[in-house]
Residue frames relative to the residue before (quaternion, step in Angstrom):
aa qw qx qy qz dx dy dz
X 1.0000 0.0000 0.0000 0.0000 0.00 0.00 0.00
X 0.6188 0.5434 -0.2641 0.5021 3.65 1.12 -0.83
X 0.8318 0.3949 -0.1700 0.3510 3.42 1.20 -0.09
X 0.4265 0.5978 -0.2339 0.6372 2.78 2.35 0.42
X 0.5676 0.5363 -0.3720 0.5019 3.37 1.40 -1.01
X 0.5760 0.6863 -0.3678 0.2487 3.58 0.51 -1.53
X 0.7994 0.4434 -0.0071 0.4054 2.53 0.67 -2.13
X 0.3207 -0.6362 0.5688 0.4109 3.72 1.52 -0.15
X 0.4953 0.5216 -0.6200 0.3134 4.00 -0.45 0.63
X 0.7659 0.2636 -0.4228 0.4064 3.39 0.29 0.78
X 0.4163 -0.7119 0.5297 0.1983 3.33 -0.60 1.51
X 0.5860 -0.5710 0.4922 0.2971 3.62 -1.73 -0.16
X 0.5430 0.2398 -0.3954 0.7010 3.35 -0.72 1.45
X 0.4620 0.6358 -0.5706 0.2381 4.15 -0.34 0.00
X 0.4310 -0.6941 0.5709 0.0810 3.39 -1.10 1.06
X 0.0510 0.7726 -0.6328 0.0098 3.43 -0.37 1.01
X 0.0228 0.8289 -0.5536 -0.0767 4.07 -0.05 0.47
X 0.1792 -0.7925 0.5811 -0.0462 4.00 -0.46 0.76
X 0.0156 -0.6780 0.7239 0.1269 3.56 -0.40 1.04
X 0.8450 0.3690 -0.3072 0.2353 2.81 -2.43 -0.54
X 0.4590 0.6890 -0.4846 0.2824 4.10 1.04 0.06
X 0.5724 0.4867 -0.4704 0.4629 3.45 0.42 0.89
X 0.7274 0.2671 0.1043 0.6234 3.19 1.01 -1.57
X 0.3455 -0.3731 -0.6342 0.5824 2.68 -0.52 2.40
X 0.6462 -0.3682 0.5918 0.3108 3.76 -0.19 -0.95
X 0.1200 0.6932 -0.7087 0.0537 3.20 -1.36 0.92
X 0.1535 0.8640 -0.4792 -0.0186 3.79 0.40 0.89
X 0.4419 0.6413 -0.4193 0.4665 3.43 1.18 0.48
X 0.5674 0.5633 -0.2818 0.5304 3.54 1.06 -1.00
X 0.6739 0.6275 -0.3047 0.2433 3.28 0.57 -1.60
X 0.6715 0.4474 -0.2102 0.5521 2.81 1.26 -2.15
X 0.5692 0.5305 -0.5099 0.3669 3.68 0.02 0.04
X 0.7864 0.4321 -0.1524 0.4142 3.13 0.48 -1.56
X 0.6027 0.4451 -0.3567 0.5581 3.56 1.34 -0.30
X 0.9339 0.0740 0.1191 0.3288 3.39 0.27 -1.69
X 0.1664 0.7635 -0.3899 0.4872 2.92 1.70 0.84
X 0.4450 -0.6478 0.5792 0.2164 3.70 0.22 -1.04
X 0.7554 0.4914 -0.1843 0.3924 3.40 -0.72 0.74
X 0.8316 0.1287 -0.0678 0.5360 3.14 1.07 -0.94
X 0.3596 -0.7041 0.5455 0.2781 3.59 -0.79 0.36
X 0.0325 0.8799 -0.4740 -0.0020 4.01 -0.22 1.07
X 0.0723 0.6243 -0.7669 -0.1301 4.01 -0.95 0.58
X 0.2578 -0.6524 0.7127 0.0032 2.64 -2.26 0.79
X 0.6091 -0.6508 0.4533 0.0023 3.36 -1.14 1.93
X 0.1087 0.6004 -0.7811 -0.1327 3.75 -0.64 0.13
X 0.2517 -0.7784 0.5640 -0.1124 2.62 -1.94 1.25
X 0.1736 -0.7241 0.5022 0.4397 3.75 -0.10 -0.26
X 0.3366 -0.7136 0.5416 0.2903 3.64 -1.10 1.07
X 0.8156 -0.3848 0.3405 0.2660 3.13 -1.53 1.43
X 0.9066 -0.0815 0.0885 0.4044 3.67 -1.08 0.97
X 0.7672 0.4448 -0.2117 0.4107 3.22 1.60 0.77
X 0.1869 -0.8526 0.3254 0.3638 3.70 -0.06 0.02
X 0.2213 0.7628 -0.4654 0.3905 3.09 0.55 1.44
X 0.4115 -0.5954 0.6258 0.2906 4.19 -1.01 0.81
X 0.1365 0.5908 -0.7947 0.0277 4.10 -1.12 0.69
X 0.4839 -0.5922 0.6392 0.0812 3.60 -2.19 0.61
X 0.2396 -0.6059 0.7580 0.0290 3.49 -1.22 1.63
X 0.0054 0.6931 -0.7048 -0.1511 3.66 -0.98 1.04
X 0.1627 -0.6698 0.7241 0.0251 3.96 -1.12 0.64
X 0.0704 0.8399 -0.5205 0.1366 3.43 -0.43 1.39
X 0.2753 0.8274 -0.4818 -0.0867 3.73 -0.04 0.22
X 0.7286 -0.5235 0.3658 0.2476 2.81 -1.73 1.29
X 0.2803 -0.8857 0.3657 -0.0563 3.20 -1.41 1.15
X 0.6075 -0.0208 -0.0339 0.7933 3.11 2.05 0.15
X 0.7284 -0.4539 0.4473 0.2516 3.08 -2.05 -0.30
X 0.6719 0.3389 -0.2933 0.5897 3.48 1.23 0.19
X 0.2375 -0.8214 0.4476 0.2618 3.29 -1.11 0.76
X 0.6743 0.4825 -0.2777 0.4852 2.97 0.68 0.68
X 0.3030 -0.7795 0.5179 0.1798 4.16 -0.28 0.71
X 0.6418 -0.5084 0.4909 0.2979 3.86 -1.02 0.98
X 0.7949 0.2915 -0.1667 0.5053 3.47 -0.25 1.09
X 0.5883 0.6048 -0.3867 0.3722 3.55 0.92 -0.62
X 0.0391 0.8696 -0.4415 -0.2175 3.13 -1.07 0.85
X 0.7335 -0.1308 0.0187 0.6667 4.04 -1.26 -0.36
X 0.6331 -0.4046 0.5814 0.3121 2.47 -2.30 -0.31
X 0.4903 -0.4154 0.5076 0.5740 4.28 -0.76 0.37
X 0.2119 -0.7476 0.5135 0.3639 3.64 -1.71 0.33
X 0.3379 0.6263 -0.6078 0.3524 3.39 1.04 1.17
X 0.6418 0.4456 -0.4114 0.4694 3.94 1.22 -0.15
X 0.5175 0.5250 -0.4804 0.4750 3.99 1.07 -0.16
């Protein structure tokens, strides 16, 4: 997603949807998509496919032309 922004290939209003980010996990994405800035994100609990286990649908769409919001800051560096 950070490389679409760069590149200005994602208009405003864009749908970015992301399965499985809980399960393996994507918590770097997350914090973007949550607290990054920019986008407006809910997140789904799901059951994960052919298991009995809880995995996360994140559905995030983009919220301006910058990907990032005045003020936002890093990511924790336990998510780097």
């Amino acid at each position: 997603v950070e490389e679409l922004e760069k590149r200005n290939l994602l208009r405003p209003d864009a749908v970015v949807i992301a399965d499985n980010v809980l399960k393996p996990g994507a918590p770097l994405f997350l914090w973007r998509m949550v607290a990054g800035g920019g986008w407006t994100t809910r997140i789904f609990s799901v059951p994960e496919f052919a298991m009995p286990a809880e995995d996360w649908v994140s559905v995030s769409v983009r919220q301006g032309p910058t990907s990032r919001r005045t003020g936002a800051s890093a990511p924790p560096s336990d998510l780097l």
